[in-house]
C-alpha positions as CSV (number, residue, x, y, z in Angstrom):
1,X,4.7,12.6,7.8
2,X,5.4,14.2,4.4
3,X,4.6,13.2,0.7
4,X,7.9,12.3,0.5
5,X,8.0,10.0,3.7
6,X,4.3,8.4,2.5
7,X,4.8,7.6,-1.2
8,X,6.9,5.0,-1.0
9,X,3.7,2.6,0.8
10,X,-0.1,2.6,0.9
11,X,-1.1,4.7,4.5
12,X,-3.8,4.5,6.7
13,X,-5.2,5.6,9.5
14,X,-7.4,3.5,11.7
15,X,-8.4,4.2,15.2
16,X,-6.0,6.9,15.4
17,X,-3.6,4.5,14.5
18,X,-1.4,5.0,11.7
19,X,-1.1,1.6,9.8
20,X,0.6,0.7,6.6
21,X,1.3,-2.1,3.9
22,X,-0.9,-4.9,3.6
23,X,-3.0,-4.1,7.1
24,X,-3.3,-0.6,5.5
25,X,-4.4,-2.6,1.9
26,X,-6.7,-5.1,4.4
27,X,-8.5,-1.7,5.9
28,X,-9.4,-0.2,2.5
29,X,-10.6,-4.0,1.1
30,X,-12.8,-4.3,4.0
31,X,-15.0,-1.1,3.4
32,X,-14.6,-1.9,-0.6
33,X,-18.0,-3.6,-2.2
34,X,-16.9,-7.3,-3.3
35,X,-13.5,-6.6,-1.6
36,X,-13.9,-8.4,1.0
37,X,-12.4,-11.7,0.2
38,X,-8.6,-9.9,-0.2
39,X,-9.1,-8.6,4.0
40,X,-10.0,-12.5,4.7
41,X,-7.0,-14.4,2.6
42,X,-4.3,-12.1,3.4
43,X,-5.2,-12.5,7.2
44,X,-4.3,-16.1,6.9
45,X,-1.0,-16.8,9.1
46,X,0.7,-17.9,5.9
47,X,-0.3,-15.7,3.8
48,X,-0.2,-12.7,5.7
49,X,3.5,-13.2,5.5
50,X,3.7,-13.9,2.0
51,X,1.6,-11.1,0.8
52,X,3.5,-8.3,3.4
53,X,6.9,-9.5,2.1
54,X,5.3,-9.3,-1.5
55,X,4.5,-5.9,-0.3
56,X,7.2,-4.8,1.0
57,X,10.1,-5.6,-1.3
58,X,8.4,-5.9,-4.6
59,X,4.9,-4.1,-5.2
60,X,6.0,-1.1,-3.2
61,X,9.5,-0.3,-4.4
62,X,7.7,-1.1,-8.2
63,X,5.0,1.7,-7.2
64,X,7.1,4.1,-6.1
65,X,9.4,4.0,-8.8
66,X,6.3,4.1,-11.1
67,X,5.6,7.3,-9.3
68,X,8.7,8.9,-9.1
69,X,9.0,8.5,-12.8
70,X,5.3,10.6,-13.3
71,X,6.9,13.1,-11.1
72,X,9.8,13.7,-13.4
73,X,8.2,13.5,-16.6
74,X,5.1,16.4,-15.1
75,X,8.2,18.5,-13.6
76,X,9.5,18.2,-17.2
77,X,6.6,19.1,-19.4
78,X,5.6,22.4,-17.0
């Protein structure tokens, strides 16, 4: 996988298993110091849902377009 291919979602790898959006969110919560609670609620059957399609077509397209934005304006001021 390439920068380009990961940037646009949070990746993780666990088990020698590549894993990404909110699973990949739920692995980094559950090793994270008063975390904890975010693996727990977003592994609810409903909410699991909720938060991947919150995920998926809101936070992530928001992020990446944040990002692609700090790319351009660092290409532009080297």
């Amino acid at each position: 996988m390439t920068p380009d291919q990961a940037a646009p979602r949070l990746h993780g790898l666990h088990q020698g298993r590549l894993v990404s959006g909110i699973p990949a969110f739920q692995l980094l919560w559950a090793r994270l110091s008063g975390w904890h609670w975010l693996t727990r609620i977003t592994a609810l059957p409903g909410l699991h849902g909720l938060a991947s399609a919150g995920y998926d077509h809101v936070l992530a397209p928001l992020l990446y377009r944040l990002h692609l934005r700090r790319r351009r304006q660092s290409s532009r001021s080297e």
